[in-house]
C-alpha positions in Angstrom: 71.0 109.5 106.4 71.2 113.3 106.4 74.0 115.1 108.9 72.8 115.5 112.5 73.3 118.9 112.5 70.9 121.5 110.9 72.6 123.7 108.1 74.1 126.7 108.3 71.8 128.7 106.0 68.3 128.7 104.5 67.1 128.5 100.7 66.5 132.0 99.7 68.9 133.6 102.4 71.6 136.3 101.4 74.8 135.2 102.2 75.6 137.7 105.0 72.6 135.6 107.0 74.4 132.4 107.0 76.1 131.6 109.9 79.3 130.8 110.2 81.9 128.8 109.7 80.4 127.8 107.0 81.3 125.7 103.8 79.8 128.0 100.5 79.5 126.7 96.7 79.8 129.4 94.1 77.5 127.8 91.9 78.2 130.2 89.1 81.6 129.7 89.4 81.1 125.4 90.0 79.0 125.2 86.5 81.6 127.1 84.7 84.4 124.6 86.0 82.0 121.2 85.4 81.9 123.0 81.8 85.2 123.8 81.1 86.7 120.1 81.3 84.6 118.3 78.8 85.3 121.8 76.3 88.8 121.5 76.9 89.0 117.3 76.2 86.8 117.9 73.0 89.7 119.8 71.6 91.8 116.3 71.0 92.1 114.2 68.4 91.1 110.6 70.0 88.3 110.7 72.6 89.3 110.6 76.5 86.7 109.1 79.4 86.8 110.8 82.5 86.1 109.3 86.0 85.9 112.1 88.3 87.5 111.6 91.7 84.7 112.3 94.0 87.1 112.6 97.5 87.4 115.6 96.4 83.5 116.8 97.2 82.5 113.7 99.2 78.8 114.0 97.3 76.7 112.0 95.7 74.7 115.2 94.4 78.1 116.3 92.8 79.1 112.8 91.7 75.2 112.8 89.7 76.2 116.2 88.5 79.4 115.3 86.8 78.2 112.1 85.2 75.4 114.3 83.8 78.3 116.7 82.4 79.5 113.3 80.7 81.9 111.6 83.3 81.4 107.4 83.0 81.7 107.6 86.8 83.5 108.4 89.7 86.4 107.4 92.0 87.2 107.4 95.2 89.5 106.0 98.1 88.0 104.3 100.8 85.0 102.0 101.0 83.0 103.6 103.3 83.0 106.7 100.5 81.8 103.8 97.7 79.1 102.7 99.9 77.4 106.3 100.1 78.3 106.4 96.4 76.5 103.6 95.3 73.8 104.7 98.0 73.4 108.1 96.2 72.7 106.3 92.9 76.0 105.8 91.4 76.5 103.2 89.5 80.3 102.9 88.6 82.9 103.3 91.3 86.5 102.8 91.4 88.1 102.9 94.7 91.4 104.2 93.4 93.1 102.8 96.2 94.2 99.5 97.7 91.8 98.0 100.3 93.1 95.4 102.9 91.2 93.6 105.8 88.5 91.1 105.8 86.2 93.5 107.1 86.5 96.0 104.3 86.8 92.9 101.8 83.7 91.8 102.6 82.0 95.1 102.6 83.2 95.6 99.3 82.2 91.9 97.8 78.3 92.8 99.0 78.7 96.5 97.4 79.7 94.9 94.1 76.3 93.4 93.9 74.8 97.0 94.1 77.1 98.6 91.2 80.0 98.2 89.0 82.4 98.5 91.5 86.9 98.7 90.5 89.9 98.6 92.8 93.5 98.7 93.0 95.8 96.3 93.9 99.9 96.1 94.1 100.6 93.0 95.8 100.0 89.1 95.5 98.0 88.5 99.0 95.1 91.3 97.9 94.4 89.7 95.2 94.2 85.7 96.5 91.7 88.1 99.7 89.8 89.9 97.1 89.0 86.8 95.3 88.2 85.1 98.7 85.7 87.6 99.3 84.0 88.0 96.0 83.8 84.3 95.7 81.9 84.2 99.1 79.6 86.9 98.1 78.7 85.6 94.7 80.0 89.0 93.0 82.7 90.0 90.9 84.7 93.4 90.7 87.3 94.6 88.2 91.0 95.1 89.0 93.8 97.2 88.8 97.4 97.1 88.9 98.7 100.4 90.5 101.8 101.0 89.3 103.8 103.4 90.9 104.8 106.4 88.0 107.1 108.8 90.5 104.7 109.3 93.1 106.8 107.2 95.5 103.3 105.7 97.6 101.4 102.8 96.3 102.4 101.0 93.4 104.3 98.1 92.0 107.3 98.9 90.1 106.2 99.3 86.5 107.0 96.5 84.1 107.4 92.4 85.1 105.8 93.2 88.8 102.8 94.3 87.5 102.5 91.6 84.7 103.0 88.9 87.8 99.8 90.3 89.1 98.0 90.6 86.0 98.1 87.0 85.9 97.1 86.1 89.0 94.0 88.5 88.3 92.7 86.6 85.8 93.0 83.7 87.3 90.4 84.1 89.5 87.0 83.9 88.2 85.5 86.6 90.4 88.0 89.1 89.6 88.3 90.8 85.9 91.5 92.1 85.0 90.8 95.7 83.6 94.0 97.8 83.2 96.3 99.8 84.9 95.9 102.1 87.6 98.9 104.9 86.9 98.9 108.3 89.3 101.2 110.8 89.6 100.2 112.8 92.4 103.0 115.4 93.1 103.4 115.9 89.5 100.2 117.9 90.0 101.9 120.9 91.9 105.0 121.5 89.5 104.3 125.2 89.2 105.5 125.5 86.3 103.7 123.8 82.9 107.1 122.5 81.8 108.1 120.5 85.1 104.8 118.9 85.0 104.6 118.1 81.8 108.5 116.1 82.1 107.2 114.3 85.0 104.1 113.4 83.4 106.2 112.0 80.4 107.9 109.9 82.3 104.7 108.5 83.9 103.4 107.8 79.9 106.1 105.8 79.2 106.1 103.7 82.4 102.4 103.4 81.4 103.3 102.6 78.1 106.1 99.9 78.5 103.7 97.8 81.3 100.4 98.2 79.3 102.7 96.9 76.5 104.2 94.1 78.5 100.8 93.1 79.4 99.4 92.7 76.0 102.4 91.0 74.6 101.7 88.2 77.4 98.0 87.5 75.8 96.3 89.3 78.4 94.4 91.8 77.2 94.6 95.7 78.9 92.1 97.7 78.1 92.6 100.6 80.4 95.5 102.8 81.9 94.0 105.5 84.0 95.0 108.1 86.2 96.1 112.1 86.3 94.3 114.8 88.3 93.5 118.5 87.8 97.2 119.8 87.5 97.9 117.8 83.9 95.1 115.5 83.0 95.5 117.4 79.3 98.9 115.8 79.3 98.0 112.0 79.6 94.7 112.8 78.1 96.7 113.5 74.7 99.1 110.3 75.5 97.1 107.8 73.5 98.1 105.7 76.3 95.7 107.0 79.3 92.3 106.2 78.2 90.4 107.6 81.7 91.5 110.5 83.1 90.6 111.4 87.0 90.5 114.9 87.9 88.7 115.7 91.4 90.2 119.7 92.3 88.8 121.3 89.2 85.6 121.8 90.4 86.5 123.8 93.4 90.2 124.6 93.3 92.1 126.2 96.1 95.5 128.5 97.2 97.9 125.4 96.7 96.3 124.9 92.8 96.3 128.5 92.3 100.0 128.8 92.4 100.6 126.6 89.5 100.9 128.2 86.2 98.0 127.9 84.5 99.0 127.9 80.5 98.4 125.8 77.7 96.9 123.2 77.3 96.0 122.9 80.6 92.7 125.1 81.1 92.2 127.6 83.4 89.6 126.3 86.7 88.0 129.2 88.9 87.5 129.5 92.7 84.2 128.0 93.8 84.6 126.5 97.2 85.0 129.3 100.2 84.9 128.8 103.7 82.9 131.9 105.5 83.7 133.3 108.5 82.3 136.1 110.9 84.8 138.8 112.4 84.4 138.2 116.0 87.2 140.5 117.3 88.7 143.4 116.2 91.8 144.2 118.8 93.8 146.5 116.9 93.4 148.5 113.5 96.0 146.1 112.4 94.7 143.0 113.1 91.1 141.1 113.1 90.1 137.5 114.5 87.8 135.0 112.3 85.3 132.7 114.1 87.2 130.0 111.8 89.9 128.3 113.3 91.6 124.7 112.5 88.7 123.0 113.1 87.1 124.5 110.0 90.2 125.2 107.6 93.1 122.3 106.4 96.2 123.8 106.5 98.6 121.1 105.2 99.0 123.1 102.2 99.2 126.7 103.3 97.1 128.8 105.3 93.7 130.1 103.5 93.3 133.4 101.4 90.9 135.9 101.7 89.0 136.5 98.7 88.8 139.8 97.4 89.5 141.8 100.4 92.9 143.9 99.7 95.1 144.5 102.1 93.6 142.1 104.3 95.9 138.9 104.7 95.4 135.7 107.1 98.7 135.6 109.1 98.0 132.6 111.7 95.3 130.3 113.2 94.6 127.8 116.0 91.6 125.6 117.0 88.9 128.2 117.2 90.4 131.7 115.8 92.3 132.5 112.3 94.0 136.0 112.7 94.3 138.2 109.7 96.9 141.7 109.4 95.6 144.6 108.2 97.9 147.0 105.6 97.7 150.8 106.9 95.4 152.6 105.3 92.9 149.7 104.5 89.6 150.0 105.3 89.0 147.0 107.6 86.2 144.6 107.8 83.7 145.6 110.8 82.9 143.5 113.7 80.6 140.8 112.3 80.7 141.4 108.9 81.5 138.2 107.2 84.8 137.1 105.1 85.2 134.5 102.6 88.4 132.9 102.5 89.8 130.4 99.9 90.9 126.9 101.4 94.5 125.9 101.2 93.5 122.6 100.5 90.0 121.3 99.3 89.9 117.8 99.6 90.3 118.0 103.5 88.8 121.0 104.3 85.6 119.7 103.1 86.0 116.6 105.0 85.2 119.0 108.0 81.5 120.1 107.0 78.7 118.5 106.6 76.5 120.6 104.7 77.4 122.9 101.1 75.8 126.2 101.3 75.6 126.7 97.5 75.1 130.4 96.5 74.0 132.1 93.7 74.5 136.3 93.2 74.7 136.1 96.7 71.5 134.3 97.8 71.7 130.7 98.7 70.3 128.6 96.2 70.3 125.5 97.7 71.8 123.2 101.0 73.5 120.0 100.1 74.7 117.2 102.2 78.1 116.1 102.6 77.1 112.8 102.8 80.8 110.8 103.0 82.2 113.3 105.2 83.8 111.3 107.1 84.0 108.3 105.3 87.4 107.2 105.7 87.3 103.2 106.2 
């Protein structure tokens, strides 16, 4: 069901009458990035799948959008995000992400009769559950081992831990064995293209050796999946990755944009802004936004205003963000309206519930962010 809330803004509005805070697609800027992946992957010599991770936009209207732009489907981490997924008309889900609890089990085990439906798994006990569950609901899902490739969360050591549970995969007749599952998640914010491209290395040959291991035991792997927006080019050339699961590129923030951006890694744009309303001007050195914590993430960094020199956000709390003011620069009026670039997309978005996607200014269209909030 839609968000309780009305939107923000109207279809055929300018963009100084929505209201504010509000959560705005450059959809100019959105179509060039969905574009720019599938160019840059058609440049290699062996062809790559990609399975776009959809936590990053928590839409199905995005999901259908990158599948159209030639994704195979879309990942994401909890099950309450598959279940508006496959709700949306998605048809192929990974939960990249190891599920435990009877509860979410058995959600999961009736999903799978909706769509093909994947998940992760690095330990002995979810396996013998997610069997249970499956079994009980007359479905089957496929299976990965997470292997854990230097990003120090989830994952089974790589090599004889992960072969132990291959095994015990297919051994169960309501789970398929379908590969690896191999993220490196902090190798996405090296800054540099050379310190993410070593760390990545190392995650290819951890791949490598397991997938190897695997296969040598008589148990066929047909997939090792994994990297994100900061080096999918990397694994995507491996011949060892053969889906790739970037989820940032379509929106991009201030953490990404201080990586290096050389390559082969392309170069994504800014499309996601959070827009705010100057609802105090106390000094000529200093102005207060209407948008506070409760409408920015700022486990990454505070937010940057977007094309607005001399103007620089300095602190925030609940309700207010503060910005400084160079001398000399022309400061934003009371009310006029700011757009500021999120530190962090993935969980600013998790605080809206409607897109407000624009278009030379003038909103285009209003989408629901229908799994905001979807995180059990």
């Amino acid at each position: 069901m839609p968000p309780v809330f009305d939107p923000p803004a109207r279809v055929g509005q300018t963009i100084h009458e929505v209201d504010t805070p509000a959560l705005l697609i450059d959809l100019d800027a959105f179509e060039r990035n969905l574009a720019t992946l599938p160019r840059a992957l058609a440049t290699l010599a062996h062809p790559i799948k990609v399975r776009n991770h959809a936590k990053t936009h928590k839409s199905p209207e995005i999901a259908r959008r990158q599948i159209a732009a030639g994704a195979v489907g879309v990942c994401c981490q909890k099950v309450a995000e598959a279940e508006v997924l496959v709700q949306g008309g998605v048809r192929d889900v990974l939960i990249s992400n190891e599920v435990v609890g009877a509860t979410k089990l058995a959600r999961l085990a009736q999903l799978a009769g909706q769509a093909r439906l994947g998940i992760c798994v690095d330990a002995i006990e979810q396996i013998y559950a997610l069997a249970e569950a499956t079994q009980a609901a007359g479905t089957s899902i496929d299976v990965y081992v997470e292997i854990d490739v230097g990003a120090q969360r989830c994952g089974v050591v790589p090599g004889r831990a992960a072969l132990v549970l291959a095994q015990a995969i297919v051994a169960q007749p309501s789970l398929r064995f379908n590969g690896l599952q191999a993220y490196h998640g902090p190798a996405q914010h090296e800054r540099t293209i050379e310190a993410r491209q070593a760390r990545i290395d190392r995650a290819i040959a951890a791949a490598r050796m397991t997938r190897d291991l695997i296969q040598s035991a008589g148990i066929d792997c047909p997939e090792v999946m994994g990297a994100g927006s900061g080096s999918f080019m990397f694994e995507a050339a491996s011949g060892v990755y053969t889906e790739i699961q970037p989820g940032s590129y379509i929106f991009m923030d201030v953490d990404y944009a201080k990586n290096a951006w050389t390559a082969p890694q392309p170069t994504f744009e800014h499309a996601l802004f959070v827009l705010a309303t100057v609802m105090s001007r106390p000094t000529p050195q200093r102005l207060v936004l209407d948008t506070g914590l409760k409408a920015l993430s700022v486990d990454s960094g505070l937010p940057r205003v977007w094309q607005r020199e001399g103007v620089h956000f300095t602190k925030i709390s609940d309700e207010h963000g503060v910005c400084d003011i160079d001398a000399g620069v022309s400061a934003p009026a009371l009310g006029e309206k700011i757009q500021l670039i999120p530190g962090h997309c993935d969980p600013t978005v998790n605080l809206y519930d409607w897109y407000v996607c624009v278009r030379g200014g003038v909103v285009e269209a209003v989408w629901p962010i229908l799994a905001r909030g979807a995180f059990y």
